[in-house]
N, C-alpha and C positions, 0 to 999 in steps of 0.2 A: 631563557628558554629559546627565541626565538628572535629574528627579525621581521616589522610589517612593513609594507609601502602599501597606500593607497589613493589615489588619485581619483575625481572626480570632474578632470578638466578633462573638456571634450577635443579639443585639439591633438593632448597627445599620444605620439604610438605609441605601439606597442615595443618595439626597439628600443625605443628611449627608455621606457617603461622599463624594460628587462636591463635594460644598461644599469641604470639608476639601482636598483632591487642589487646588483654583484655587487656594486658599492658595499657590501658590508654581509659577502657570505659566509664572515667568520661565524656569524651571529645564529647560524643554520645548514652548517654542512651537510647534514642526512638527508634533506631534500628541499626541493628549490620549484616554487611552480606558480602563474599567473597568472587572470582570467579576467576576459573582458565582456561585461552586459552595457549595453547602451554606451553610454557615459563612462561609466565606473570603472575604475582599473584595480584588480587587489594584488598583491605579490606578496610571497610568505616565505623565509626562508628558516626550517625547522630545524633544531636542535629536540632530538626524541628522548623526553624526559620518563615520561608516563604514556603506556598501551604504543609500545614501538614499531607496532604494524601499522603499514602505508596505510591504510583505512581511515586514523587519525589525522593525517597530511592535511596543511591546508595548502588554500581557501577552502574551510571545510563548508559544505553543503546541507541544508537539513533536506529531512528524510523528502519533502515533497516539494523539492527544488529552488524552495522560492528564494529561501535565504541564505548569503553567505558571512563567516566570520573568518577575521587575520589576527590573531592574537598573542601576546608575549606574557610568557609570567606560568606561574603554578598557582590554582586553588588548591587550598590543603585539606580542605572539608567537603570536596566537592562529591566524594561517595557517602557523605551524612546527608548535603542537600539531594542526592538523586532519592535517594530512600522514604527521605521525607516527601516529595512532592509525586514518588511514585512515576518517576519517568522511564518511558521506556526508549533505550538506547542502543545502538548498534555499534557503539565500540567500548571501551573500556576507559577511553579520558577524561579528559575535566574541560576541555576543547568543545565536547560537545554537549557537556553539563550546562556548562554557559550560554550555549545558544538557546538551549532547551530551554532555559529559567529568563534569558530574557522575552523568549514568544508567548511563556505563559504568564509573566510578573509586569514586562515592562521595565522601566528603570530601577523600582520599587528594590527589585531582588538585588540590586550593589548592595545593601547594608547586611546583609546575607553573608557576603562572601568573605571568605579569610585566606588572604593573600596577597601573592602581588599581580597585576595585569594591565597590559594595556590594550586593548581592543578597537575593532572599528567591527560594526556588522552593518551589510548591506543587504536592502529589501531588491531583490533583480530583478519585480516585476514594475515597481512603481519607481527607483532610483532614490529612495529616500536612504539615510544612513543615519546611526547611533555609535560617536564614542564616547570610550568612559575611560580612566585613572585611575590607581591605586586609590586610598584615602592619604598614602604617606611620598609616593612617588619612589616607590625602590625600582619597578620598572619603567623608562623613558618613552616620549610619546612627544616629537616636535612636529610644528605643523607651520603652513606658510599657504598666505591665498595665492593661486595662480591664475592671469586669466581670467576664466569664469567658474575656475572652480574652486578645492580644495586640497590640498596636499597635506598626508600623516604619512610618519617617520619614526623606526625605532633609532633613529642617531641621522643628523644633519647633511652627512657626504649623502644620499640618494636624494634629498632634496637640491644641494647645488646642485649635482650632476643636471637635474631637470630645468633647474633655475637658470644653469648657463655661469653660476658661481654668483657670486654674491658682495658687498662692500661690508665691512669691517661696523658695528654697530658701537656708537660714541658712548652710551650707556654700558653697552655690555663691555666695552674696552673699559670705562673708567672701574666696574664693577669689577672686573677682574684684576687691574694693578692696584686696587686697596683692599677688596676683601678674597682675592685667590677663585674667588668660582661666581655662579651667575644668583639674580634674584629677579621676584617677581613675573617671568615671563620670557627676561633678556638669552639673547644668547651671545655669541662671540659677532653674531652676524645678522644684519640688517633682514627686515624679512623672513623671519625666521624664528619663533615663538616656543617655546616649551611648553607643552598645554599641560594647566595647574592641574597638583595633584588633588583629589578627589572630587574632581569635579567630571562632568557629561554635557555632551550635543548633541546636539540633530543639524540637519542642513535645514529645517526648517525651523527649530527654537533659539533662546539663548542659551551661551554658558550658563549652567545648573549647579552649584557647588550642592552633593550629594555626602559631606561629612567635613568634619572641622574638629579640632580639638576643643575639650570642653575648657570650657571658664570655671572659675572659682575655685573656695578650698574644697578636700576631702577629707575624711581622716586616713589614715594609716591602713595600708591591708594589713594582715595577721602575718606572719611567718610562713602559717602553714599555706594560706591563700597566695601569698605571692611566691612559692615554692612549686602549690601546682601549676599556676601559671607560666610559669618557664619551663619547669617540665616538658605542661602538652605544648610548649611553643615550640620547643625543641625536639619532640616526638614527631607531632605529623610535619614537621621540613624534613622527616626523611622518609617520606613517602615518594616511593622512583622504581624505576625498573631499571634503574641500571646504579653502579657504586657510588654512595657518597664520602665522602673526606671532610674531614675538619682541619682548619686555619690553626695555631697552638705556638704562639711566641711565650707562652706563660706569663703574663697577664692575669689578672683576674676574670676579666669578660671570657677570653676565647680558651681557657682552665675552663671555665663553669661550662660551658659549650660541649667543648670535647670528652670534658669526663660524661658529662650525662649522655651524649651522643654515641660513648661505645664504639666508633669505627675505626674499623683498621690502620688506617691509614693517616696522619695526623704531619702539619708542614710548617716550615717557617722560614723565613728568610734574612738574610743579612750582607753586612760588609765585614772582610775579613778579619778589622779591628772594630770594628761598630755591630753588635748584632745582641739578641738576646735567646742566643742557645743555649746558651747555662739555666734559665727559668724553662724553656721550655721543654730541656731534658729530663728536668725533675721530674714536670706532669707527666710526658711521655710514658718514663719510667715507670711512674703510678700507677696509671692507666693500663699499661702494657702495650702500648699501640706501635707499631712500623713508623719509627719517625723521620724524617728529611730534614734536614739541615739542608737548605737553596744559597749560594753563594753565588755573591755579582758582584766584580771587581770594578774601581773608578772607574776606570778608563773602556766600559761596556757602558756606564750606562748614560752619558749625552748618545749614544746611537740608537740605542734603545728608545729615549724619552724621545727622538725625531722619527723615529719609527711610526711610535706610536697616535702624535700629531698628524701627519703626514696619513694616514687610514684614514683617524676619525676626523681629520679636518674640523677638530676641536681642541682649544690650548691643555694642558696637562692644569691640573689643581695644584696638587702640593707636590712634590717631588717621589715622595715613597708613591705613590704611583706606581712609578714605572718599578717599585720592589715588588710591589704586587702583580705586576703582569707577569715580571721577572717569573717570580715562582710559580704561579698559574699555570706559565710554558708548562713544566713539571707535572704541576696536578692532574693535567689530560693526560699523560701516560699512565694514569692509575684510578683515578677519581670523573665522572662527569658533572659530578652536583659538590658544592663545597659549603661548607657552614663557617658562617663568620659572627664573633662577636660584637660586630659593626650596630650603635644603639646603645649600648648599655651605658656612655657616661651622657649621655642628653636624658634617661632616665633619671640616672642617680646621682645625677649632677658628678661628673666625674673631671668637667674642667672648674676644679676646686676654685683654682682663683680669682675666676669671675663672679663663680657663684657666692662665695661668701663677701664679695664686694658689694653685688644682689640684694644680698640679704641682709648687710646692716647699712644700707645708703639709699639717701633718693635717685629716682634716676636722674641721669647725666651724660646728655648724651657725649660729651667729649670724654668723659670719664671711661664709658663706656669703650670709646673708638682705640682708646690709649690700651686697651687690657687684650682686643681683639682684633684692630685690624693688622694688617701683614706688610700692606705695604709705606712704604714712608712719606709718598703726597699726602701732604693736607688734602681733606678731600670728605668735609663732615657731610655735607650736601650726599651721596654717594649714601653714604652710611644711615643717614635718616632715611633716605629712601629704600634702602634695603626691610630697616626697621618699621617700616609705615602699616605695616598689615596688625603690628602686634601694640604700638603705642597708645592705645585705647584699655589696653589689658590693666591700667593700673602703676603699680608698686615695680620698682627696679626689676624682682625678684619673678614677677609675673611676666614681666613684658620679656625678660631673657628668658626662662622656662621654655616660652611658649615661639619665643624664635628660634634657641636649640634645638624645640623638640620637632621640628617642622622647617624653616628655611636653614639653620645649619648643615642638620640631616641631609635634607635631601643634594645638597652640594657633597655629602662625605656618599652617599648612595649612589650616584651619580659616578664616581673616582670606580667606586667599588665595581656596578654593573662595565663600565668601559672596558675598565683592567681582565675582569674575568672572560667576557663577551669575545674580546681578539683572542682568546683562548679556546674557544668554544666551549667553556664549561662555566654554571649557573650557579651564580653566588648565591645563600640563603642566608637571611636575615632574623633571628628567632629573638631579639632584644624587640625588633619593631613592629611584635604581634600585633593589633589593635586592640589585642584584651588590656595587653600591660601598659599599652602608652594611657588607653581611657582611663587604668585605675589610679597610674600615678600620678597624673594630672593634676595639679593641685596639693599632692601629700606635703606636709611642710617638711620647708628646709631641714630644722632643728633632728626629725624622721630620719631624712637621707645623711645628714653629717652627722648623726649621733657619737657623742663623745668626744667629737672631731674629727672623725677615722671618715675617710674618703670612701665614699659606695658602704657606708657599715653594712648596712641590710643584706648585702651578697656576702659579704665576709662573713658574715652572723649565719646566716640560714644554711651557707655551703661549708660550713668548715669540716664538714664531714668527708665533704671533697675536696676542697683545695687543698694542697699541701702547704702547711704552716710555711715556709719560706716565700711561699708568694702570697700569700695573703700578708702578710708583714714589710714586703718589698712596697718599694717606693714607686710610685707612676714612673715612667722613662716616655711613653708617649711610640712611636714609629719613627725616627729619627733617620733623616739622610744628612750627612756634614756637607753641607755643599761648598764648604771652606777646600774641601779636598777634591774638590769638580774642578774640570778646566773651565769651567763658567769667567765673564770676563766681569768679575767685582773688585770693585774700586776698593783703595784705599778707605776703610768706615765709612762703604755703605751698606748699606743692608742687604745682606745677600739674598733675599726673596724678592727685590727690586730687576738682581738680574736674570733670577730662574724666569721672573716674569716675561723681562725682554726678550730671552731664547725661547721663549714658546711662542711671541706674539710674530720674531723674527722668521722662524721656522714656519709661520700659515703663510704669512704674509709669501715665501719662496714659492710657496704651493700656488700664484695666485700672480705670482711676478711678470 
């Protein structure tokens, strides 16, 4: 939806302030604006999702001046909560939903919300402030102490810009040449923190973790229970006042998406001998929807993927990446909002091959590293530490669950929000409800693999919708050959060893 910057160190300008905030006006072209009380600096750069009169614009203001909010993200229930709590509002957003329920709830009303967001609200008369995170982290929120005060960031370039740039983070480097994206906290760069997803601050408490994935077994939803549940996941993400689009390589996940989603508009993208338009014509077909077919040829896309580095002054993840910014370009000319099937196999266990490793072995952690990591140093130390949040959970089968469903994620969330954001248009996520993640929590294995069949439960429930040819197709995955890059890979070596180096070569230019 949006980019924040907000600053709390007293030294600096406004200038810099507003330098830092263009850093990333891909994130909010519709309006741009920045406001200084005391101390406090807020900067918001809007992308107008919902109620697209300037009235909404932030730093929005409440009714009796005292408080302002910088916010990124959609609540999708946020005209269920104004009704319920009887609030009275002077615009039509979810912008000011939020302020409104945290002046009369406190912190209390996060568990409330269904969505994604990242916020800071400042008190202007006393200088105090509150932010808070998703529960899952679909929307970013990096932050860095400056000085005497604090720095938050919807993405890392308007904080260097302030920092003056930054040193190269030995953790977040090793995390990234063995597992492709960050954990815990890291980012590419010293100084420089991803603040954890579902948790809240104040400038005067500690970190609060405000939601967590649950422990233990469940049984099984019902068919019909996990059916409405996608539904409404997928119903109110299209809540917008302006077009949304659906993602449709035909797949199973972004099939299930698009057929219930109904919009016009439907996209995919490929290479001109690598691509999966033939499944995604079928659904199109189906459907009836205006489909695109997005083509990127080799030799486009190293200039692309340096493009892209080179803004966010953050390494690329995995290579399709930049297919996704690729086609994105496209989607702004038709769509501002886009729904992706991004979530569905951390649900339903859809990387088979770990998960049945999971499920009939103890854990292991070298076992583990050999099935998942990417890149080819030795580098178990790296890997346990990524792991550390979840190794209390138990059984192989728990501890991977529960790191899929939360620190994989948000590294694939993470890919997603970058790719769309340089586009100025807002990914949605309806796999990473909070209803659906809390209920399959736990469902066993035997549930999700029934019979053997990958994801059975969506093949079973949708077959009404998917077209028999894709629900029988075989996973392909998002696939870049990077054999066919001018990338410089050695004789048998791993070619993700060297996508790594071009992207650590490519910051490091930025910084030369």
């Amino acid at each position: 939806m949006c980019g924040l910057l907000f600053s709390s160190v007293s030294s600096l300008s406004d200038d810099n302030f507003l330098r830092a905030l263009r850093c990333m006006n891909y994130r909010g072209p519709d309006a741009s604006q920045i406001m200084r009380q005391g101390n406090l600096l807020l900067g918001h750069n809007r992308l107008a999702i919902v109620d697209l009169d300037t009235r909404s614009n932030q730093p929005f203001i409440s009714a009796d001046g005292r408080y302002a909010i910088i916010y990124n993200g959609e609540i999708y229930n946020f005209r269920e909560l104004s009704k319920r709590y009887q609030l009275s509002l002077r615009t039509q957003s979810d912008t000011e939903v939020l302020l409104a329920l945290y002046l009369l709830r406190g912190a209390s009303f996060l568990n409330e919300l269904n969505g994604m967001f990242a916020f800071v609200i400042a008190d202007l008369l006393s200088g105090d402030w509150f932010a808070a995170r998703d529960r899952l982290g679909v929307k970013p929120l990096y932050q860095a102490n400056y000085k005497d005060g604090m720095l938050f960031s919807s993405e890392p370039a308007p904080l260097l810009s302030i920092l003056g740039g930054a040193k190269l983070d030995p953790i977040g480097v090793r995390q990234y040449k063995k597992l492709r994206t960050f954990f815990n906290g890291h980012t590419i760069w010293s100084g420089i923190r991803q603040f954890p997803a579902g948790y809240y601050t104040t400038n005067h408490g500690p970190l609060t973790r405000w939601w967590q994935l649950p422990e233990g077994i469940q049984a099984p939803p019902s068919d019909e229970e996990l059916r409405f549940l996608i539904e409404d996941a997928i119903s109110i993400r299209q809540i917008a006042d302006v077009p949304v689009g659906s993602y449709l390589s035909g797949g199973v996940d972004s099939t299930i998406v698009a057929g219930l989603a109904k919009k016009p508009d439907t996209w995919t993208v490929g290479f001109p001998e690598d691509n999966e338009f033939y499944w995604g014509k079928i659904a199109a077909t189906v459907f009836k929807s205006q489909h695109h077919e997005i083509l990127i040829n080799y030799e486009d896309f190293l200039p692309q993927a340096q493009q892209m580095i080179r803004q966010r002054l953050e390494p690329l993840s995995v290579p399709n990446e930049v297919l996704l910014y690729h086609m994105t370009k496209k989607v702004v000319t038709k769509n501002k909002v886009i729904l992706s099937g991004e979530g569905a196999d951390e649900l339903f266990f859809g990387y088979d091959r770990i998960f049945r490793w999971a499920a009939s072995n103890p854990w292991n952690l070298a076992e583990f590293a050999k099935l998942y990591a990417y890149g080819s140093t030795d580098d178990l130390e790296i890997i346990e530490d990524a792991l550390s949040p979840f190794l209390s959970r138990g059984s192989a089968l728990s501890i991977v669950a529960a790191f899929f469903q939360t620190a994989h994620l948000h590294g694939l969330l993470r890919r997603l929000d970058s790719a769309t954001m340089l586009c100025s248009v807002e990914a949605r996520t309806p796999f990473i409800d909070y209803r659906l993640v809390e209920r399959m929590a736990g469902v066993p294995f035997a549930w999700r693999m029934a019979n053997n069949v990958v994801k059975a439960p969506l093949k079973r429930i949708f077959s009404d919708l998917v077209p028999k040819e894709i629900i029988q197709r075989p996973k392909i995955g998002f696939p870049v050959p990077l054999d066919k890059l001018p990338l410089d890979i050695e004789n048998g070596k791993n070619p993700m060893d060297s996508w790594f180096a071009f992207n650590l070569a490519t910051l490091e230019g930025e910084f030369a």
